[in-house]
N, C-alpha and C positions, 0 to 999 in steps of 0.2 A: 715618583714620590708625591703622594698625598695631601694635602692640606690640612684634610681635618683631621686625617690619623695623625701628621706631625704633632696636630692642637692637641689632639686625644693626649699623644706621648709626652707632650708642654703642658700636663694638666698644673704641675705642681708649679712651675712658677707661674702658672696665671693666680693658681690657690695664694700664694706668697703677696703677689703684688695687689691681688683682693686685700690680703690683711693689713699688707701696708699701707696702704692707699685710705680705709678706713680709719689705722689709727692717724694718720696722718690728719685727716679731716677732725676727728675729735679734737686732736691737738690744735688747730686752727681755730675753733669754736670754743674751747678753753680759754684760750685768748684773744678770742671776738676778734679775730682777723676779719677782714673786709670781706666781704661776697666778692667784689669783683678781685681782689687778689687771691680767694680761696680758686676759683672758675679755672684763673692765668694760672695758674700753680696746678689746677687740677690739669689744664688740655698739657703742657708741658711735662707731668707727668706721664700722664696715657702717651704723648707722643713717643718719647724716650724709650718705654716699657714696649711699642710697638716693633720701633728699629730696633733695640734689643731684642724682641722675639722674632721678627718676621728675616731681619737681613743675613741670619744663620741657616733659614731656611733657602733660601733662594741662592745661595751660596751651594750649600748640599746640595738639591733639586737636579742643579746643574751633573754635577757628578752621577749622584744615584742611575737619573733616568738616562744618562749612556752608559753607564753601568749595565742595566737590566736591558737596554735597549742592544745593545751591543752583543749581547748572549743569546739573547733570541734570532739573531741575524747570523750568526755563526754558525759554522756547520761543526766546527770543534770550537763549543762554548770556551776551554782552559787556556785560550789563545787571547779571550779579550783582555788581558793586563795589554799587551802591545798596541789595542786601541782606545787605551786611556790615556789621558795626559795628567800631570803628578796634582793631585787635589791643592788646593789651599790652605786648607781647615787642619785641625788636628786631629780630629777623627777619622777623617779622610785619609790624613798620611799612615794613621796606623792600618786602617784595612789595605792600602795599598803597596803596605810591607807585608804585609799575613797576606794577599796574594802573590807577591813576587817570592817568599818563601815557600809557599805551599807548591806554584810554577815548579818552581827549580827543583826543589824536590821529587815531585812528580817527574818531571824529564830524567833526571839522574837514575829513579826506578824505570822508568819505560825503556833506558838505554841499557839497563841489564838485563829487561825481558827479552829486547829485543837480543841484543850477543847471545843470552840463554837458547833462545828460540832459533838463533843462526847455526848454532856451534850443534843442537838437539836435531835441525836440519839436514848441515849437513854430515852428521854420523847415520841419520835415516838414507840419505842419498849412498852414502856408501857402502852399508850395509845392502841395501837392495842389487848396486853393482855386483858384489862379491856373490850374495845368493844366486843372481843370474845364471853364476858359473855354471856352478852344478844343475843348475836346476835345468841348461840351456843343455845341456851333457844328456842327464836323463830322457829330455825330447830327441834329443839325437837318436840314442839308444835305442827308445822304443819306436821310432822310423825303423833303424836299420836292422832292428834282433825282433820283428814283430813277434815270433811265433814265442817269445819270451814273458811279451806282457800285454796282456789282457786287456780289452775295452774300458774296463773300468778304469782300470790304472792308467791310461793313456787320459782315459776323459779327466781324471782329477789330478794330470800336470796340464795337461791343458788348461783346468779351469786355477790350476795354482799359478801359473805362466800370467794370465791375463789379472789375475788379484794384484801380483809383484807390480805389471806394469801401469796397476791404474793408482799403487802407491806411490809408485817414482814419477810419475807424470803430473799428479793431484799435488805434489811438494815442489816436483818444478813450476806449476803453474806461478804461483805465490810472485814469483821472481822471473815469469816469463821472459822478457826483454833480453835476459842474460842466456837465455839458450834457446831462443829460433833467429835463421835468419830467415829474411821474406827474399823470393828471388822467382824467375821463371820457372813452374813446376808440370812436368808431364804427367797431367790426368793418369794418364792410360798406364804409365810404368805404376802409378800407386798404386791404383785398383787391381792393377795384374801382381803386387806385393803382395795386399791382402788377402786377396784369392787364395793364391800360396802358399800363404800362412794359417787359412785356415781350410786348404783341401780337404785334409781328413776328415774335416767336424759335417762339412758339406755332402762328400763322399757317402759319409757312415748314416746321414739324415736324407740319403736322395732329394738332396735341392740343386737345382741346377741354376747354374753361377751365367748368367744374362748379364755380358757387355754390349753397349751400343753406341756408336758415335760419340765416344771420349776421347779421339785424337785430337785433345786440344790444351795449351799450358796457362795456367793458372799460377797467380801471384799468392804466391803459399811458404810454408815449408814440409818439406814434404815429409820430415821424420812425426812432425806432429798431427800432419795430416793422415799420415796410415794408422796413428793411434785412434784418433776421431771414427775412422772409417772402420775401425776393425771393432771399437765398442757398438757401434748401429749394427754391424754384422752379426756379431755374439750376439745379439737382440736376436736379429731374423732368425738366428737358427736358433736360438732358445725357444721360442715362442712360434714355433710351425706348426701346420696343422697335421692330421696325419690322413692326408690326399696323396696321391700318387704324382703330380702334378707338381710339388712346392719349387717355388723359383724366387731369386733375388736377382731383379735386374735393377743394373745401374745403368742410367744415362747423362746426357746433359743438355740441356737448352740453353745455346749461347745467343743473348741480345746485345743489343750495342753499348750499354753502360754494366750490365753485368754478366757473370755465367752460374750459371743453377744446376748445379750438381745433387741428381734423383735419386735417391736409393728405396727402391718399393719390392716389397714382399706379399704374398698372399697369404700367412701367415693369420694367425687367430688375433689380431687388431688389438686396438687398444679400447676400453670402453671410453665413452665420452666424461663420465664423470673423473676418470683418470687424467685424459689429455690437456690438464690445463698445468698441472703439477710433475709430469714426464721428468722436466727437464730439475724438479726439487731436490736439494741434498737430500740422500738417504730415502728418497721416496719412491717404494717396492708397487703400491697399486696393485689393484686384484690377482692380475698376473702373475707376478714376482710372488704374494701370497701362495695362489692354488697349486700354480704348475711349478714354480723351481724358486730354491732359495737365492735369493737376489739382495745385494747391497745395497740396491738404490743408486750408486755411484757413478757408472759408467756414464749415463747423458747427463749428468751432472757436470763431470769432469769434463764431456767436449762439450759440453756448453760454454764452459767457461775459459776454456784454450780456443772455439772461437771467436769469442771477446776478445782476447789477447790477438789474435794474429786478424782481428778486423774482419771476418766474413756472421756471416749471419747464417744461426739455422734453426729450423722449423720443422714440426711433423704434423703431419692427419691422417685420420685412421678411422675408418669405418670397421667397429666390432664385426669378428668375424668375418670378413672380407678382404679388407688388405689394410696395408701401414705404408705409408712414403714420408723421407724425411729428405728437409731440401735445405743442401747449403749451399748461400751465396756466395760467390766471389766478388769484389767489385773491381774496374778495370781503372785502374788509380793512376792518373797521369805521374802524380809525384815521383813511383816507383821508375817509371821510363827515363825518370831525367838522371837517376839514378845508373841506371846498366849499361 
């Protein structure tokens, strides 16, 4: 709070007590009051008209500038009524009822958004179970009746298979904590899951599936781990080149504080102006442009389920050369005191 904007805003009773102050002097001089009683009359004047104007201000002052002070320091500014204490003044009381109403109101909507958004949640979660069914049926099917259904048709439940599960995983994220548990996880059985899972797509692109020295268990979960590993894979083999040669080896390099789980492809790369943005919601990149229609989603989505379950990961990629993408583990004492 200002001083001289307070003044600026205090123009009119300074205006007032200018005129009174004047007539007041006339009046004095009308009747030949004394100079030195006009003087004593005049500083007791001005004094008066001072602490009337100045001790409202510094009163306010106080409030305003933790007011404003307090909102800027907050990371949810609608939270500073809890870091004020109740003013004095009566202007003060009434703003600090117009925000303890405006608070409460506001909470009471955000507590509907949120039930709204819970209850809209989870009918999405359920709805995706129940599709799974069938949809898990039809991949059975065209396994076991190949000569029934055609590549095509195989490629687009595959690629409908992987949309369903980056819905259900992208709405469990929101609320991670509620569905991973972190525990001892064998590398080598995930990677030999995902493999599995996506034989065919491998198979049908000649890329040969290169495991190496992952006999080793990692603090993970491991149903959220084979989604993570199974969207960098859809990458590899989306984006392969068309060599006789294509491979996706996975490895790992275990050091003493952590283990670094490799996943590199010789694949057609990512350009450099792309790679800073890989990991952006909804961000497709020349790639996902030219060669195949792409959501953006999928290293979105493990990026941010590895946030949640604490590992860290990264890629680089030389255009047209290769792509590796590295997640960390870290080897967390905490987790040991636990098993």
């Amino acid at each position: 709070m200002k001083i001289d904007k307070y003044l600026k805003d205090s123009m009119y009773k300074i205006f007032i007590f200018l005129i009174c102050y004047i007539i007041n002097l006339l009046i004095f001089f009308a009747f030949k009051i004394n100079k030195s009683v006009i003087i004593a009359s005049s500083f007791i004047y001005l004094s008066c008209f001072l602490f009337i104007l100045l001790i409202p201000y510094y009163r306010k002052k106080r409030f305003y500038t933790d007011l404003l002070s307090n909102i800027q320091h907050l990371d949810k500014g609608y939270l500073v009524l809890e870091t004020l204490n109740k003013p004095e003044f009566y202007e003060g009381e009434l703003l600090y009822q117009a925000l303890y109403d405006i608070n409460k109101s506001m909470n009471e909507n955000v507590r509907l958004i949120e039930e709204s958004f819970k209850d809209f949640k989870e009918y999405i979660e359920m709805w995706i179970h129940e599709v799974k069914i069938p949809l898990s049926t039809l991949v059975l099917m065209s396994n076991n009746h190949k000569e029934q259904f055609d590549k095509k048709t195989k490629l687009q439940l595959k690629r409908l298979e992987n949309y369903v599960d980056q819905v259900l995983y992208y709405a469990r994220s929101e609320n991670a904590e509620k569905d991973y548990l972190i525990k001892d996880v064998d590398l080598s059985k995930v990677i030999k899951n995902v493999g599995l899972k996506n034989m065919d797509d491998l198979l049908e692109n000649k890329i040969d599936y290169i495991v190496e020295n992952v006999d080793i268990k990692v603090l993970t979960d491991s149903k959220w781990l084979e989604f993570i590993l199974g969207q960098i894979i859809n990458n590899s083999i989306k984006y392969k080149k068309n060599i006789e040669n294509s491979y996706i080896k996975i490895l790992v390099k275990d050091e003493k504080e952590k283990t670094i789980l490799i996943i590199e492809d010789n694949g057609i790369g990512i350009r450099e102006s792309d790679l800073k943005q890989v990991f952006d919601k909804s961000f497709t990149g020349e790639n996902g442009r030219n060669i195949s229609k792409s959501t953006g989603m999928g290293l979105f989505i493990a990026k941010n389920m590895c946030k949640k379950l604490g590992h860290k990961i990264d890629i680089e990629s030389i255009y047209n050369e290769y792509t590796r993408v590295y997640i960390t583990f870290a080897k967390n004492k905490y987790y040991d005191v636990l098993k």
